[in-house]
MOPAC internal coordinates of N, CA, C and O (Angstrom, degrees):
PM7 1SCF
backbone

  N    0.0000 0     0.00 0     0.00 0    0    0    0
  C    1.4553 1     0.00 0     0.00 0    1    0    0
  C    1.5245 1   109.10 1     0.00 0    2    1    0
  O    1.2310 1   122.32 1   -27.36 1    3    2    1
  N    1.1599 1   113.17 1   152.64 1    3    2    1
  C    1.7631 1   118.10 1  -158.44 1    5    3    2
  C    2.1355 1    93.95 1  -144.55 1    6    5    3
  O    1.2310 1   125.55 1   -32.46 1    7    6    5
  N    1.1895 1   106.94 1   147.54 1    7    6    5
  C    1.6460 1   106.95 1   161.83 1    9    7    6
  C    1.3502 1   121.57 1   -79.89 1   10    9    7
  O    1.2310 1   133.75 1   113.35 1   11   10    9
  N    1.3515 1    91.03 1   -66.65 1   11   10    9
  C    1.3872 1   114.21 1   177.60 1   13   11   10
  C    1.3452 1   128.25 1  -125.19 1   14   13   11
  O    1.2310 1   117.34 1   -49.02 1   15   14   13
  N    0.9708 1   122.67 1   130.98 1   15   14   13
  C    1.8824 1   129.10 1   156.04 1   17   15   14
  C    1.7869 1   121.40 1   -99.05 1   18   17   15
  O    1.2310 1   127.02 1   -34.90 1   19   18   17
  N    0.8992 1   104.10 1   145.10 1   19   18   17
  C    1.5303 1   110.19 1   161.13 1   21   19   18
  C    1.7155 1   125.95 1  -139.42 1   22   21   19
  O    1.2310 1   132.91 1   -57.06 1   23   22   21
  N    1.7799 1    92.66 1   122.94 1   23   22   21
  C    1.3227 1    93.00 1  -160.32 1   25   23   22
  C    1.5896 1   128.75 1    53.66 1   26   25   23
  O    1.2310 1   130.46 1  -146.08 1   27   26   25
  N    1.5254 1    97.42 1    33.92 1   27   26   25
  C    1.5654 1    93.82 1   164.84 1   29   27   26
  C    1.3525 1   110.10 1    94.29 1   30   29   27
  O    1.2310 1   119.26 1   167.58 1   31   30   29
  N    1.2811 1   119.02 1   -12.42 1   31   30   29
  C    1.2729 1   134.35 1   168.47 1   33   31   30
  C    1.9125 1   133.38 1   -95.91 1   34   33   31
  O    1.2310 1   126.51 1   -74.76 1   35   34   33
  N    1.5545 1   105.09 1   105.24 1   35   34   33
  C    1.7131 1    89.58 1  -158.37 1   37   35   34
  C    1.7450 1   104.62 1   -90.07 1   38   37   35
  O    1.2310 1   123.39 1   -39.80 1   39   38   37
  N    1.1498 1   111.10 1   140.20 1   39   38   37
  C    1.2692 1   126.73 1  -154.01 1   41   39   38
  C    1.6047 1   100.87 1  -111.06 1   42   41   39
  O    1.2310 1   119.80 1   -37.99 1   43   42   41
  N    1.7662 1   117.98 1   142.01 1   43   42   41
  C    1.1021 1   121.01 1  -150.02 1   45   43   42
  C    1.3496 1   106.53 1   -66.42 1   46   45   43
  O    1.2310 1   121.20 1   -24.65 1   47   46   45
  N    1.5944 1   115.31 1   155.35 1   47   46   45
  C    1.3948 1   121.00 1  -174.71 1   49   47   46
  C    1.9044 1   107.25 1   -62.94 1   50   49   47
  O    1.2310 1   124.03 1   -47.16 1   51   50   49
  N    1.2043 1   109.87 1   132.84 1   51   50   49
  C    1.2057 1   129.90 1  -173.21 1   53   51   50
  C    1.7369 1   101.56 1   -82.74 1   54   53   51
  O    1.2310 1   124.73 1   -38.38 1   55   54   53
  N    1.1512 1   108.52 1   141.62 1   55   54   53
  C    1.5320 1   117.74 1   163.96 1   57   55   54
  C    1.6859 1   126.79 1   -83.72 1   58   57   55
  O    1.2310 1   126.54 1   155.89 1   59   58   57
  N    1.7716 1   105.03 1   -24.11 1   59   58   57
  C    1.3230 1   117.66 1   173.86 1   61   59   58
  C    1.5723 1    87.19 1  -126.34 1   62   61   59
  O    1.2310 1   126.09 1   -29.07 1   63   62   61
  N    1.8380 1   105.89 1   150.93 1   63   62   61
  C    1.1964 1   102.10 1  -170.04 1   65   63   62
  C    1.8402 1    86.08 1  -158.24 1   66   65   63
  O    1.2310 1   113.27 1   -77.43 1   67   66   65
  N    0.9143 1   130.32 1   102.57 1   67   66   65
  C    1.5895 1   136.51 1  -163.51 1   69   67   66
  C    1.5942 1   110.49 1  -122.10 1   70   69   67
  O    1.2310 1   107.84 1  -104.83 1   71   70   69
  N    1.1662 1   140.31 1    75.17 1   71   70   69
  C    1.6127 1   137.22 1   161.18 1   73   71   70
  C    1.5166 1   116.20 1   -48.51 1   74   73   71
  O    1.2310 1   103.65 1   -26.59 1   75   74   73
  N    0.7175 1   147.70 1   153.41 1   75   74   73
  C    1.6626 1   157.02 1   166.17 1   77   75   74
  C    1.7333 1   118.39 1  -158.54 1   78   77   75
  O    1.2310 1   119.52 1   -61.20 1   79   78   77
  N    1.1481 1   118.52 1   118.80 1   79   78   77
  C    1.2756 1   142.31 1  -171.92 1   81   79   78
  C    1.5862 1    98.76 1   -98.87 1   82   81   79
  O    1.2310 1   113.73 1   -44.38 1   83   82   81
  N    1.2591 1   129.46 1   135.62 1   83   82   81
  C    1.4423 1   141.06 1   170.84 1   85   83   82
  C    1.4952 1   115.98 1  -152.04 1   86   85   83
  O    1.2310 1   128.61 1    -9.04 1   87   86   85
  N    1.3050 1   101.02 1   170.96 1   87   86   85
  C    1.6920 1    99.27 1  -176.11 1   89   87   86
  C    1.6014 1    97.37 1  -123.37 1   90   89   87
  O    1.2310 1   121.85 1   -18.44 1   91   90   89
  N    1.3933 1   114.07 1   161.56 1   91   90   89
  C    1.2633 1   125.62 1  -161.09 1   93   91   90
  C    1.4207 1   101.28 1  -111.99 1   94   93   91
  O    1.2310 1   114.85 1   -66.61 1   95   94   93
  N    1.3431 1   127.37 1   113.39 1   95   94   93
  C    1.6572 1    99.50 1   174.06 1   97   95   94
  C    1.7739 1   111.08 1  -151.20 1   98   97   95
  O    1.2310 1   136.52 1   -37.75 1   99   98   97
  N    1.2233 1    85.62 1   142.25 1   99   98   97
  C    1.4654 1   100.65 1  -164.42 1  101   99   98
  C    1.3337 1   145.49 1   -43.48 1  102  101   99
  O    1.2310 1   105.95 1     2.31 1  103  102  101
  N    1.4038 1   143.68 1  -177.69 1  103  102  101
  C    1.3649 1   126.17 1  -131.17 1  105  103  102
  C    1.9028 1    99.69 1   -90.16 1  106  105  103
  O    1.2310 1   130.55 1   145.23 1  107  106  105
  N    1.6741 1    97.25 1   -34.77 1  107  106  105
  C    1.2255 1   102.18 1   167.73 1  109  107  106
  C    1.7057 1   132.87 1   -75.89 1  110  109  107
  O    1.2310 1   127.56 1  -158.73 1  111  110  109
  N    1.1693 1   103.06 1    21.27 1  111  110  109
  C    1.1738 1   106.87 1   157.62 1  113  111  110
  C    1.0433 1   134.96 1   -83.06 1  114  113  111
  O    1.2310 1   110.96 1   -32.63 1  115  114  113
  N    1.8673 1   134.62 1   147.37 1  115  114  113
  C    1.8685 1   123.91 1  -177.10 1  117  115  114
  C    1.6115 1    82.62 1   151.76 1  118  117  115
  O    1.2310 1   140.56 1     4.53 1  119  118  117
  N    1.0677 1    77.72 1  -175.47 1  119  118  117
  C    1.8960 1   126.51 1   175.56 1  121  119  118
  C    1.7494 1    98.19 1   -90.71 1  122  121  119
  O    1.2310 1   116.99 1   -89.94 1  123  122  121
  N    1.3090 1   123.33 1    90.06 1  123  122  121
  C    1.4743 1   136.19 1  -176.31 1  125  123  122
  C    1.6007 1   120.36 1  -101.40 1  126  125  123
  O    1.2310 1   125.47 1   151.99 1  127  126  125
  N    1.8405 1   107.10 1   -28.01 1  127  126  125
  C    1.6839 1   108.33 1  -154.04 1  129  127  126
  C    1.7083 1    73.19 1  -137.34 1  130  129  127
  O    1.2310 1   130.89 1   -20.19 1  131  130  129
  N    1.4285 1    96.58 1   159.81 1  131  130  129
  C    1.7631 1   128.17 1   159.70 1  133  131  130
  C    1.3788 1   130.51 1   -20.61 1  134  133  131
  O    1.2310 1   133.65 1   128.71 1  135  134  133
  N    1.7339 1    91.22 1   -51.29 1  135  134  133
  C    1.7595 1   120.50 1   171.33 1  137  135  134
  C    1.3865 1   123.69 1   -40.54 1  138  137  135
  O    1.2310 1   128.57 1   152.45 1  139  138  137
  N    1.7141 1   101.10 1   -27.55 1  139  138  137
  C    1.4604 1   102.05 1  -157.27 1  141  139  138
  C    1.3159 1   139.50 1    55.22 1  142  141  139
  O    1.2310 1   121.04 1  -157.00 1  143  142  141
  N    1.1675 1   115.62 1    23.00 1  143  142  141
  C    1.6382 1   126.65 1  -164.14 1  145  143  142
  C    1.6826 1    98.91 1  -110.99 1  146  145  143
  O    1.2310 1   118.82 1   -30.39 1  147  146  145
  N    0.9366 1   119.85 1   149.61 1  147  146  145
  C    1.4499 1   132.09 1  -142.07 1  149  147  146
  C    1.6334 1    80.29 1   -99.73 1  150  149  147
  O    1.2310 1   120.14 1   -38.55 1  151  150  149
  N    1.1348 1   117.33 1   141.45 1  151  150  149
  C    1.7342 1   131.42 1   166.67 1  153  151  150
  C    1.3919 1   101.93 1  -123.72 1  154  153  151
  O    1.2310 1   127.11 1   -79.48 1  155  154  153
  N    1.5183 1   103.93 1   100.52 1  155  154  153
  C    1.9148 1   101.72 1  -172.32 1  157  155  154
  C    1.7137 1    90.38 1  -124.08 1  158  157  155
  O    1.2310 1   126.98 1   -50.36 1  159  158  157
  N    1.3291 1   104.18 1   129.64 1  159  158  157
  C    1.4423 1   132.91 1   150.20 1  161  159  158
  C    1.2893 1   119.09 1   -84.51 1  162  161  159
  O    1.2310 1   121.54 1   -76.26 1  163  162  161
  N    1.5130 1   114.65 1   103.74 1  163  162  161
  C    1.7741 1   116.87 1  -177.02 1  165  163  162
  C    1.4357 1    92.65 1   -91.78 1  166  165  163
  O    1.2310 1   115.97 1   -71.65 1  167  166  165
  N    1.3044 1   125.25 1   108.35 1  167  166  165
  C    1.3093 1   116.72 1   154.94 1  169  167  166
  C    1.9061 1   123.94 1   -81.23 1  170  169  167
  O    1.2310 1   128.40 1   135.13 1  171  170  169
  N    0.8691 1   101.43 1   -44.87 1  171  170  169
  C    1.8352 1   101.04 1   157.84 1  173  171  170
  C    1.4684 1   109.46 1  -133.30 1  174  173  171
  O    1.2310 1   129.81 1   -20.97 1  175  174  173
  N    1.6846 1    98.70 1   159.03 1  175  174  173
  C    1.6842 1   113.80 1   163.42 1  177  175  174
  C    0.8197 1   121.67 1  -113.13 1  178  177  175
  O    1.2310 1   121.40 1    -5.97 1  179  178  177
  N    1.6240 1   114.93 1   174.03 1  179  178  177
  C    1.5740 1   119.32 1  -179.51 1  181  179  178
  C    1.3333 1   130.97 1    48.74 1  182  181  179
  O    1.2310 1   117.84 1  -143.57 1  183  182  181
  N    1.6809 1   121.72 1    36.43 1  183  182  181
  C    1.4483 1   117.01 1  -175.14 1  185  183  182
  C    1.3400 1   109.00 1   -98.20 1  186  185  183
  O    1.2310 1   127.66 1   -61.79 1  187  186  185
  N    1.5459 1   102.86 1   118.21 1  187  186  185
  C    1.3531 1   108.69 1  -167.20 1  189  187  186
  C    1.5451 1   122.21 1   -71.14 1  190  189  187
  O    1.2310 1    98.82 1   -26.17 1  191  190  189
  N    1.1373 1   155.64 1   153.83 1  191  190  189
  C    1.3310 1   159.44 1    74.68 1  193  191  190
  C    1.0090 1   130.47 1   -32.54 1  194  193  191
  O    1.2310 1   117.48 1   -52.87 1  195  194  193
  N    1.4273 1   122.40 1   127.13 1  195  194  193
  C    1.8534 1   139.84 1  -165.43 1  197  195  194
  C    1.4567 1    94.30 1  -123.77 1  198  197  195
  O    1.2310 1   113.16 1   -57.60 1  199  198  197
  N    1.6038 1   130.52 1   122.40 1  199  198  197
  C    1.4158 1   135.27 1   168.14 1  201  199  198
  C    1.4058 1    89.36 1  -115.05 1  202  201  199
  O    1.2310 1   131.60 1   -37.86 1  203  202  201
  N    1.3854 1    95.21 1   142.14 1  203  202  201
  C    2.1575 1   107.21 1  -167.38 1  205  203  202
  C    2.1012 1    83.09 1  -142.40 1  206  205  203
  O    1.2310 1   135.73 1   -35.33 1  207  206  205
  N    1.3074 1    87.15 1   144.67 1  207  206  205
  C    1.1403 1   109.50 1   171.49 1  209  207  206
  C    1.6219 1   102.46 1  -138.70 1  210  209  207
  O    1.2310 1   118.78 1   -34.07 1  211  210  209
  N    1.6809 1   119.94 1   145.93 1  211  210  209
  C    1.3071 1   141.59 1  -140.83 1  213  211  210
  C    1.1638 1   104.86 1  -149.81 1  214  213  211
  O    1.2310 1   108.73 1   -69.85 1  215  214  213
  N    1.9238 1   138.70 1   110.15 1  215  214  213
  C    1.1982 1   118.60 1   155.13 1  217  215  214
  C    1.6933 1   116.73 1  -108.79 1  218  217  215
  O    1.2310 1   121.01 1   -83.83 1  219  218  217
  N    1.0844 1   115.67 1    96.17 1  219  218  217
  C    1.6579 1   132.07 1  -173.30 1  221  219  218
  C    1.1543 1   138.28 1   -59.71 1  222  221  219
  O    1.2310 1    98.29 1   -62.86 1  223  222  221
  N    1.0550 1   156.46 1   117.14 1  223  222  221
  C    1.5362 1   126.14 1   171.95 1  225  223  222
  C    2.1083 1    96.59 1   -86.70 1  226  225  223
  O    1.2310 1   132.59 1   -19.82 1  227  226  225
  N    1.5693 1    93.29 1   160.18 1  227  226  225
  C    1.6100 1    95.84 1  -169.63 1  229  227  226
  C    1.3352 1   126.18 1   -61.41 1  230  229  227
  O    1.2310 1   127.15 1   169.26 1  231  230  229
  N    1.2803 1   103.85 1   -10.74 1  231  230  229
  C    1.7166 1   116.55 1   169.01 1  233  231  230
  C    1.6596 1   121.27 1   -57.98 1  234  233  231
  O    1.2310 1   128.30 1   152.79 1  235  234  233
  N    1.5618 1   101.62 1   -27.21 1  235  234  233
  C    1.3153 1   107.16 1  -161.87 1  237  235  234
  C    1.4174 1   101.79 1  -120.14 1  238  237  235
  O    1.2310 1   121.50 1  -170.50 1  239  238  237
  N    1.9742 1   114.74 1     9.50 1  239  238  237
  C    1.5822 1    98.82 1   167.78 1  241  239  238
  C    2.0036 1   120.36 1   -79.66 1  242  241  239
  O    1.2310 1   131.01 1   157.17 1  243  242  241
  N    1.1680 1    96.37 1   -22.83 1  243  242  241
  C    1.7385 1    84.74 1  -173.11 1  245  243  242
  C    1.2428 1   109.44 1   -91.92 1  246  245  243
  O    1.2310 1   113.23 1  -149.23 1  247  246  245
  N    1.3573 1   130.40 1    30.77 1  247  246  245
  C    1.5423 1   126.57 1   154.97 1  249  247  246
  C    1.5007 1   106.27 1  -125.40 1  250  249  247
  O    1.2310 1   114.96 1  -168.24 1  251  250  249
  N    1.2947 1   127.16 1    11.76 1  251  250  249
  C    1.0143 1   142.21 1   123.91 1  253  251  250
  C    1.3443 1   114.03 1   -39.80 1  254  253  251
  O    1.2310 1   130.02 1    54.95 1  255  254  253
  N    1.3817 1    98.28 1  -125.05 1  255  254  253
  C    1.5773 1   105.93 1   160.91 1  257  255  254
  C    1.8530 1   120.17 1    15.82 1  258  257  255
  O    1.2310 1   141.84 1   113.02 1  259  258  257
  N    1.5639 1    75.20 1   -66.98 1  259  258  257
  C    1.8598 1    71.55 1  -179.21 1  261  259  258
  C    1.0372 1   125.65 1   -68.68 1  262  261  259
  O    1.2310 1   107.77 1   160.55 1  263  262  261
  N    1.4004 1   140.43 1   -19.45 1  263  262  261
  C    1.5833 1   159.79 1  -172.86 1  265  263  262
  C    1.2777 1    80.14 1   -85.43 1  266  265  263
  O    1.2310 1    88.18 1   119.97 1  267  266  265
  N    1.2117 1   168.86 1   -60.03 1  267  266  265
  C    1.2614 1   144.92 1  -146.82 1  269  267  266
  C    1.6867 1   116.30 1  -123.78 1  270  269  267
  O    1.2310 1   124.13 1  -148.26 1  271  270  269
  N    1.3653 1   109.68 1    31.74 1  271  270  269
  C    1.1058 1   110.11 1  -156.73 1  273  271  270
  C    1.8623 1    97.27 1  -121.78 1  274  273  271
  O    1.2310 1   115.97 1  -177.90 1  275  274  273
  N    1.1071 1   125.26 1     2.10 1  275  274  273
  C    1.1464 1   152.03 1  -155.53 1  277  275  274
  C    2.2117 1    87.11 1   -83.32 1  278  277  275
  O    1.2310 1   120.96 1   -31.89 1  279  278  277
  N    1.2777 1   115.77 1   148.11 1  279  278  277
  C    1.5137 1   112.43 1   174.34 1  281  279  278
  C    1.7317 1   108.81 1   -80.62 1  282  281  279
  O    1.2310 1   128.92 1   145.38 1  283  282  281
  N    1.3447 1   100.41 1   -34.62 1  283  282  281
  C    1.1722 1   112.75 1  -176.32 1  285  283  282
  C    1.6440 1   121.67 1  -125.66 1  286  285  283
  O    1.2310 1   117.10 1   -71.76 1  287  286  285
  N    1.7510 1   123.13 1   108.24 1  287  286  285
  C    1.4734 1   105.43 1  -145.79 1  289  287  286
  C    1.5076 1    94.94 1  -108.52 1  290  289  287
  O    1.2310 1   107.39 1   -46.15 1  291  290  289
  N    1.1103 1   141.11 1   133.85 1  291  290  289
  C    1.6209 1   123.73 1   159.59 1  293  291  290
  C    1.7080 1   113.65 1   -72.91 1  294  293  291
  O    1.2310 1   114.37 1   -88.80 1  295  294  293
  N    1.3019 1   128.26 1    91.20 1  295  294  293
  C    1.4165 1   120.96 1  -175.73 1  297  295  294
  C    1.4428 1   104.46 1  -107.71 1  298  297  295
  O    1.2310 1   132.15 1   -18.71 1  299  298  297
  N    1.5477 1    94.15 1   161.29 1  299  298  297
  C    1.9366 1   100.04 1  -155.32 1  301  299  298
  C    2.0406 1    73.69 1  -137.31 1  302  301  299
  O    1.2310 1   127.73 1   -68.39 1  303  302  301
  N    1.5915 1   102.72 1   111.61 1  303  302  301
  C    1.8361 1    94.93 1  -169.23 1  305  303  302
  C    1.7903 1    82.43 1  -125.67 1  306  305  303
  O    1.2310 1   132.40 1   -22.26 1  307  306  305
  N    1.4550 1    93.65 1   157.74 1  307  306  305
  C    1.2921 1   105.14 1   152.77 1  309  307  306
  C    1.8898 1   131.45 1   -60.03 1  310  309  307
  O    1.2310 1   122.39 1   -49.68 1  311  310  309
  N    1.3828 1   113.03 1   130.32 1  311  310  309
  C    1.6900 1    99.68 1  -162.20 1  313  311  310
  C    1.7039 1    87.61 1  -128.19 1  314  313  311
  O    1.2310 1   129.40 1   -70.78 1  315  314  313
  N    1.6832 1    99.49 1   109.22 1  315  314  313
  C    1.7158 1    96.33 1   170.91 1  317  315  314
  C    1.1286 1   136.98 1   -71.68 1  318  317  315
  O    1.2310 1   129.17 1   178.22 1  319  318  317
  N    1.5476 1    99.94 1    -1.78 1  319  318  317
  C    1.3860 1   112.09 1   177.06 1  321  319  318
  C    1.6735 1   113.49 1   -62.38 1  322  321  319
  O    1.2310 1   123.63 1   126.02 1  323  322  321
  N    1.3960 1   110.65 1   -53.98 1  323  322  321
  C    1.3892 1   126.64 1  -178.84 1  325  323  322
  C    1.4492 1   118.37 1   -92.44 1  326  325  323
  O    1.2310 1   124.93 1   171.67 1  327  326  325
  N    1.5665 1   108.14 1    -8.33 1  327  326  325
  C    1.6549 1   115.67 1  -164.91 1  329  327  326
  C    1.4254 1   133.86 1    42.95 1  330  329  327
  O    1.2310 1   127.67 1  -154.98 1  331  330  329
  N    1.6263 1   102.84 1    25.02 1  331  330  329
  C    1.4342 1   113.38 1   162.81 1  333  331  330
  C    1.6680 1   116.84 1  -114.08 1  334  333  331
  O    1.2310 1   120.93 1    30.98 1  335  334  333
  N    0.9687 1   115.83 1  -149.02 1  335  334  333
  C    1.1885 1   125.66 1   167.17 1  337  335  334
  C    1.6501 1   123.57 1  -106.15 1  338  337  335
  O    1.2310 1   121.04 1   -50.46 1  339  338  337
  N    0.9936 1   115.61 1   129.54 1  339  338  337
  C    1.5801 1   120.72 1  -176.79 1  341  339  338
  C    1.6799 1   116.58 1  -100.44 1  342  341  339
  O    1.2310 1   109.44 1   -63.44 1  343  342  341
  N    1.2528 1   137.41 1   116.56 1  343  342  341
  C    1.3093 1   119.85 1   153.71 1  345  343  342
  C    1.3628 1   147.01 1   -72.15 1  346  345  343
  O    1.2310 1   100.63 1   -37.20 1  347  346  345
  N    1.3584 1   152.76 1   142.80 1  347  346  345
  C    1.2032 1   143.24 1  -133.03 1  349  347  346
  C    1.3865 1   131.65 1  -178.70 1  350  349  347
  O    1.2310 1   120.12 1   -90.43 1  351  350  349
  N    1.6364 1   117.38 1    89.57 1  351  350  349
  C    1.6258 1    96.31 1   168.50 1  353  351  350
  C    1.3077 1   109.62 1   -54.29 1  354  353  351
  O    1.2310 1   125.79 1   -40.84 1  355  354  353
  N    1.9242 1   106.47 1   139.16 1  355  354  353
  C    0.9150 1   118.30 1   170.29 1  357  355  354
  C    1.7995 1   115.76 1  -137.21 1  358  357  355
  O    1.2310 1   113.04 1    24.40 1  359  358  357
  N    0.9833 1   130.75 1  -155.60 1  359  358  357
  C    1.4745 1   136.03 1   168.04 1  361  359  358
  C    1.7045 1   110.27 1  -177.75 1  362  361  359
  O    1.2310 1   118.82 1   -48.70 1  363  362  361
  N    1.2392 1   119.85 1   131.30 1  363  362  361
  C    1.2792 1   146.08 1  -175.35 1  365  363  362
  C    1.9986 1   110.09 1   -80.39 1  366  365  363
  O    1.2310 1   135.82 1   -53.84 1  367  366  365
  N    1.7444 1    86.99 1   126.16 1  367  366  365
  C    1.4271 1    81.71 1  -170.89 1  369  367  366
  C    1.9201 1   104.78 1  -127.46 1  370  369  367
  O    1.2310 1   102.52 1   -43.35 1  371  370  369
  N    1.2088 1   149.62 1   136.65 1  371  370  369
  C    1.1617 1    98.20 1   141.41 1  373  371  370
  C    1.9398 1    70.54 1   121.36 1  374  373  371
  O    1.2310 1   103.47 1  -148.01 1  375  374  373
  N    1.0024 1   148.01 1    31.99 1  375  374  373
  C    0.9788 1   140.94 1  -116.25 1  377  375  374
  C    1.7601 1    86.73 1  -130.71 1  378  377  375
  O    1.2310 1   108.66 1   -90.95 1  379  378  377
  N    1.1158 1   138.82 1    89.05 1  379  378  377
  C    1.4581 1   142.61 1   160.17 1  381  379  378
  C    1.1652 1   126.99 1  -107.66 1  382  381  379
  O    1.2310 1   124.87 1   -35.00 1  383  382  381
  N    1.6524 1   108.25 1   145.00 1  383  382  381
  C    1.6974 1   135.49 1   175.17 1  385  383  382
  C    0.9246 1   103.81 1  -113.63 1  386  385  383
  O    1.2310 1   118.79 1   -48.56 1  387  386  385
  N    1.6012 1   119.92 1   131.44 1  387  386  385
  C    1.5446 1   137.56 1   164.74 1  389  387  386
  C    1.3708 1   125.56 1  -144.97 1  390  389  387
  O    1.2310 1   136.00 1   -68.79 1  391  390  389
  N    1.3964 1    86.63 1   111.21 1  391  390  389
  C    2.0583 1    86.68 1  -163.23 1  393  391  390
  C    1.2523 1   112.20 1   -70.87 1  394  393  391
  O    1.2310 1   124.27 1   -37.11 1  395  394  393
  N    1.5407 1   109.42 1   142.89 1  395  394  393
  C    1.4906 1   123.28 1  -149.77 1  397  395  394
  C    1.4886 1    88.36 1  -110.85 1  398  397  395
  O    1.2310 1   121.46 1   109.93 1  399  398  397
  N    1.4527 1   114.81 1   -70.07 1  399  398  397
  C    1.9545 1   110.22 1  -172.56 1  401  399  398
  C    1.7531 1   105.17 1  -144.95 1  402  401  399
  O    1.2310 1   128.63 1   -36.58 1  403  402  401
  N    1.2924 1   100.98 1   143.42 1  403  402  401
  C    1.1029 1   112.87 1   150.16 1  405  403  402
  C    1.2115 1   155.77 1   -31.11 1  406  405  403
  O    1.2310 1    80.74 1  -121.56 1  407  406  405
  N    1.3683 1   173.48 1    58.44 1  407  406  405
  C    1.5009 1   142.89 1  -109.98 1  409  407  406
  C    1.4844 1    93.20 1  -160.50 1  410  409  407
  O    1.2310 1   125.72 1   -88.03 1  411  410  409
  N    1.7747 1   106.62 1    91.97 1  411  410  409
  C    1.5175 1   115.86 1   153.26 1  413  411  410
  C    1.7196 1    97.88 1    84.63 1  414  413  411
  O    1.2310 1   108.99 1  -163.90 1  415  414  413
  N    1.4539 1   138.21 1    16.10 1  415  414  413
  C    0.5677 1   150.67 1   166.32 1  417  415  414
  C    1.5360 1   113.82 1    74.48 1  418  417  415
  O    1.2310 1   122.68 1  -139.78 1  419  418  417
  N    1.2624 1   112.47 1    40.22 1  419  418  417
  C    1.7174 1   116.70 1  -149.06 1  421  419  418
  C    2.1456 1    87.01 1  -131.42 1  422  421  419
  O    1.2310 1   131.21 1   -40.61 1  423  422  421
  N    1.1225 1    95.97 1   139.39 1  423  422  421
  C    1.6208 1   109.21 1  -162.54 1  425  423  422
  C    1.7069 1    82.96 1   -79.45 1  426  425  423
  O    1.2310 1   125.47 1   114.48 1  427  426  425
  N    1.9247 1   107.09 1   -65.52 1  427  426  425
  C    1.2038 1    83.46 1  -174.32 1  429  427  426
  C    1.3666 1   138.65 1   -81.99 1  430  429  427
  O    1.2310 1   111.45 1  -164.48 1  431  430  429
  N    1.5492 1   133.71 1    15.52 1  431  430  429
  C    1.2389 1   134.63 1   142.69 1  433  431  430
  C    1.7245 1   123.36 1   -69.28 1  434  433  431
  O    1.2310 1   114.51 1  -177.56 1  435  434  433
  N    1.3218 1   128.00 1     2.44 1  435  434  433
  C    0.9172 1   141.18 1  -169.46 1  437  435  434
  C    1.5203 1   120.14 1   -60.73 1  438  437  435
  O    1.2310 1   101.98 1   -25.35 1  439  438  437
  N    1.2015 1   150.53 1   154.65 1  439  438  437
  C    1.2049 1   121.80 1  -178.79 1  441  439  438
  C    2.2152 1   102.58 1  -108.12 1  442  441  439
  O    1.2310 1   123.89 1   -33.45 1  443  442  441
  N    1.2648 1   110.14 1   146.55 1  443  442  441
  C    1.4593 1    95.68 1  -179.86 1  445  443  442
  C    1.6344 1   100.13 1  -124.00 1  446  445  443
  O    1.2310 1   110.66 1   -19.17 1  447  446  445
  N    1.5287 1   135.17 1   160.83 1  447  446  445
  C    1.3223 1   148.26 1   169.03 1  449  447  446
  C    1.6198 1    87.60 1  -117.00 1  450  449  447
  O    1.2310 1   132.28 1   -80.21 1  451  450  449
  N    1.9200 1    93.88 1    99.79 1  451  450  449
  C    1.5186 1    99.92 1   153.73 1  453  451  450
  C    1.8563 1   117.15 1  -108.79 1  454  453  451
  O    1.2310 1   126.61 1   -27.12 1  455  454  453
  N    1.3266 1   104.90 1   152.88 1  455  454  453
  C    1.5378 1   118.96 1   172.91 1  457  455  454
  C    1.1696 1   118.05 1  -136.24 1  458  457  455
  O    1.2310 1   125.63 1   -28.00 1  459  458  457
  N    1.1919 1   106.79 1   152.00 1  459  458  457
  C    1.5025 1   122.61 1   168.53 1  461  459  458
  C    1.4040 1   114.57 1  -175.83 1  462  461  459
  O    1.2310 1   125.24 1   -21.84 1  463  462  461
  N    1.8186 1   107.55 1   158.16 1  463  462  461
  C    1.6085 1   109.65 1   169.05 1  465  463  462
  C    1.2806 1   110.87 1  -111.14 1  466  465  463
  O    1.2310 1   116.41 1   -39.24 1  467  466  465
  N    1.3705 1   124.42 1   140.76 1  467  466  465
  C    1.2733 1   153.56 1   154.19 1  469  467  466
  C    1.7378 1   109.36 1   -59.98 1  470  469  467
  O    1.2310 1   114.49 1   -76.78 1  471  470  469
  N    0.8168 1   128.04 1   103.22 1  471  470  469
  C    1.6855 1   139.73 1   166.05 1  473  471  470
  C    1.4990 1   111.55 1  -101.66 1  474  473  471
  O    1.2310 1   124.24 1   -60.72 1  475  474  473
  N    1.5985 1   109.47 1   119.28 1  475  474  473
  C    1.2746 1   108.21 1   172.18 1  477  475  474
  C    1.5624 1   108.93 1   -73.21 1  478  477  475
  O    1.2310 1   117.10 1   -23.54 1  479  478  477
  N    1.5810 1   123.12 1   156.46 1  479  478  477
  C    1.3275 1   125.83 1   179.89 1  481  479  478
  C    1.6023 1    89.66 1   -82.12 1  482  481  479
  O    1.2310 1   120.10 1   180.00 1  483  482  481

């Protein structure tokens, strides 16, 4: 079993793994008249967001990186909504390194906390 791939590529199992589905809706949407009654324009549904959390050693951040570094990604993620797999242009935003530990003073034994979100187009 795999979370995510990109472009065909399956990318290491994540420790945080967050889907979120939302709807997109347009500019004229709000609270406009007296009534208080919501005037919502859904222009699309269901556009997913994927939050991935990563604990690395430094050997394995720049092929990282590169798997998600693409403008335009084809990713095939796990969707708990349906409990299959979904396919998806997507693009990676949001993209952080935070060194977690040390190990022998060696960069690439190092441990890293990477993140990022996945936004479907």
């Amino acid at each position: 079993m795999y979370f995510i791939k990109t472009d065909d590529t399956e990318l290491p199992t994540p420790y945080y793994y967050s889907v979120t589905s939302k709807d997109i809706t347009g500019s004229d949407s709000g609270r406009y008249d007296e009534t208080g009654i919501v005037h919502r324009n859904r222009v699309r549904s269901g556009v997913l967001t994927c939050d991935v959390k990563w604990r690395l050693p430094g050997s394995r951040l720049a092929a990282l990186k590169n798997a998600l570094s693409g403008e335009v990604l084809e990713v095939e993620l796990l969707d708990p909504s349906s409990g299959d797999y979904t396919e998806l242009d997507m693009y990676a935003e949001s993209f952080k390194a935070d060194f977690y530990q040390q190990q022998n003073e060696d960069e690439d034994e190092s441990w890293w906390d990477i993140s990022c979100r996945l936004v479907e187009y």
